[in-house]
N, C-alpha and C positions, 0 to 999 in steps of 0.2 A: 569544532567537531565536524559539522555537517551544513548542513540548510538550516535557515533561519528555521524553518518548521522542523526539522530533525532534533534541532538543540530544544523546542519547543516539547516535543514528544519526551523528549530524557528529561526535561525539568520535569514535567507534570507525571513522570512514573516515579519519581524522586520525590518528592511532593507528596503521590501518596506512599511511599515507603518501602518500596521494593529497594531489594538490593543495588548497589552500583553496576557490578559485571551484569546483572538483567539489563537496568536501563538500558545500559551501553548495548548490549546485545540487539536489544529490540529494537533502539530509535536508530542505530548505526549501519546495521548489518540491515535489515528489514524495513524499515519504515523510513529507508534513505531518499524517496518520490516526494516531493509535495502532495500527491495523490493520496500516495498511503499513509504519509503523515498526519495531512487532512481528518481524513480519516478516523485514524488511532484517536487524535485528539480532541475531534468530538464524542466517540465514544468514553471517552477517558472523562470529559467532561459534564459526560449525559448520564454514566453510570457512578456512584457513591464510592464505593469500596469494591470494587470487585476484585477476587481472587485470582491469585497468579495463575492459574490454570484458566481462567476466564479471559484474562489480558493476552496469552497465549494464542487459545482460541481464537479470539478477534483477529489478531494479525495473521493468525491463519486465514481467515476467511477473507480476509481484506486480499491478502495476498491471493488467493484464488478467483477472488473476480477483477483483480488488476489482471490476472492472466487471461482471463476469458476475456476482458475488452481488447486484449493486445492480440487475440487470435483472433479477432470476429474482425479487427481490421488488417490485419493480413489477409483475412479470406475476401473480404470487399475487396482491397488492393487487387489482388489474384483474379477475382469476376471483374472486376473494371478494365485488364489490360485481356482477358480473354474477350470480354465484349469489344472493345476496340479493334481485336484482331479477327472478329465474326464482321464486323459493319467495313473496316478499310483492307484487310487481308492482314500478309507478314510483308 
């Protein structure tokens, strides 16, 4: 399917008894990173039973702070070569 951790995340939404077409959804389409896999997985593992709307949520917000790390180093990248272009010119 995916990443060791991906296949990880689809066993253990299966495990606790979500649909197939969700697993797939989730571990496939979204939680395709080791990051966000990571992730999923410990949540998955830390919380009992939670509701599909819960499991949802999470990858939402997982998925929102994978995006805010991937801006916040773009924005470094982007200060680091303007700085170099203040200290040695163009």
């Amino acid at each position: 399917m995916g990443t060791e951790r991906t296949d990880e995340v689809y066993q253990a939404l299966l495990d606790k008894g979500y649909p197939e077409k969700f697993c797939k959804e989730i571990a496939c389409k979204y939680m395709n990173t080791d990051y966000t896999a990571t992730r999923m997985l410990g949540y998955l593992y830390r919380v009992t039973d939670p509701r599909i709307e819960d499991v949802v949520d999470e990858m939402l917000a997982i998925l929102s702070d994978r995006q805010q790390i991937m801006e916040k180093k773009e924005l470094e990248h982007a200060q680091a070569v303007i700085n170099d272009i203040y200290r040695n010119g163009l």
